[in-house]
N, C-alpha and C positions, 0 to 999 in steps of 0.2 A: 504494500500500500504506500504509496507516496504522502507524503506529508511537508509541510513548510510553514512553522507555525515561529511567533515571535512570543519574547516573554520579556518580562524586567522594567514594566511602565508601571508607572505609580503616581504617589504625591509627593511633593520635593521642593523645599524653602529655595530663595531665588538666591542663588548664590551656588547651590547645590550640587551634584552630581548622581549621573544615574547610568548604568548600562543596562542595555536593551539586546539581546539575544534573539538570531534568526536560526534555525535548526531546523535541517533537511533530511529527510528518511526515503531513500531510493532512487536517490540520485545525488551525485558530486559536485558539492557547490563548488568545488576548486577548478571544475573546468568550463561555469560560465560565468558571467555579469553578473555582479550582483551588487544593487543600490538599495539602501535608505529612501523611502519616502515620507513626507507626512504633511496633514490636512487640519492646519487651523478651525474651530469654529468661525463659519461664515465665508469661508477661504475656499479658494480650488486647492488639490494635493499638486504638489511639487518634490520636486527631487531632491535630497542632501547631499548623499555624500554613495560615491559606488569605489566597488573596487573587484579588480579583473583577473582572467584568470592566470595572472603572470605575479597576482599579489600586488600592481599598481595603482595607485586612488586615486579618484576624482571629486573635486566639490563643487557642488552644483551652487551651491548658492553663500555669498559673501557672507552674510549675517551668522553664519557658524563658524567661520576660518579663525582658525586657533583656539575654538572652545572643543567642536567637535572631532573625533577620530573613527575610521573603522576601518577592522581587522578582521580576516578569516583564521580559523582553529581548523585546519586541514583532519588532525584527529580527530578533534568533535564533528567536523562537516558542521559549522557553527560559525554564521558569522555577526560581530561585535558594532554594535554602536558605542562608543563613551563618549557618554554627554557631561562638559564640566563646564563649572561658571552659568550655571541654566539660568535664565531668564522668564517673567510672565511671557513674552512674545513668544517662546517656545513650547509652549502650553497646544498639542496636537494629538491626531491620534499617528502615531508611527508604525506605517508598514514596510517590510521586507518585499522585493519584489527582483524575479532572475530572468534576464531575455538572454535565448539560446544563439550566442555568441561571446567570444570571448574578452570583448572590449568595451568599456564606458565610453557613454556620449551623451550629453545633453538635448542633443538631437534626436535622439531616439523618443518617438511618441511616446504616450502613457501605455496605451490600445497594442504597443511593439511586445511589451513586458509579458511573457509567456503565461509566469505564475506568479500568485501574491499571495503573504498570508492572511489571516485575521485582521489584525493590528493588532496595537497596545498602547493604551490613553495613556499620556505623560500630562500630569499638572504641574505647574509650577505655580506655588502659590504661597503667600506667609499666611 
């Protein structure tokens, strides 16, 4: 059975930090794309941060550069957001999402992304 589920969202003082966890069961995340998304209230979903299967990253969007990181766990088949320095504007739901190729692009439609998981609401709030 194939799976792609995220975990690690919570509630969390603005200042804070939080990692978010993507985890795939029957297929290797290590040989596609795989990017951070997430969808403010009121907001369309946009991209954060992806990273390839060569282990290279890309950041989609400024307002996270130098707060956000993401890493793949080749043994867990897991890959990492850490969220640090969090903000209310970072207050989303965070999905994991993998398009069957091996390279990040911002270019890449939303509709391109093969699979997605659930999500996982992140507050950030005092």
């Amino acid at each position: 059975q194939l799976q792609f589920v995220e975990s690690g969202g919570g509630l969390v003082q603005p200042g804070g930090s939080l990692r978010l966890s993507c985890t795939a069961t029957g297929f290797t995340l290590g040989d596609y794309a795989t990017a951070w998304f997430r969808q403010a209230p009121g907001k369309e979903r946009r991209g954060v941060l992806c990273i390839n299967s060569s282990n290279g990253t890309t950041n989609f969007q400024d307002s996270v550069k130098g707060r956000f990181t993401i890493a793949r766990d080749n043994a867990k088949n897991t890959v990492y957001l850490q969220m640090d320095s969090l903000k209310p504007e970072d207050t989303a739901v965070y999905s994991c999402a993998l398009v069957m190729g091996p390279v990040c692009s911002k270019y890449i439609a939303l509709n391109q992304y093969n699979y997605w998981g659930q999500g996982t609401q992140v507050t950030v709030s005092s």
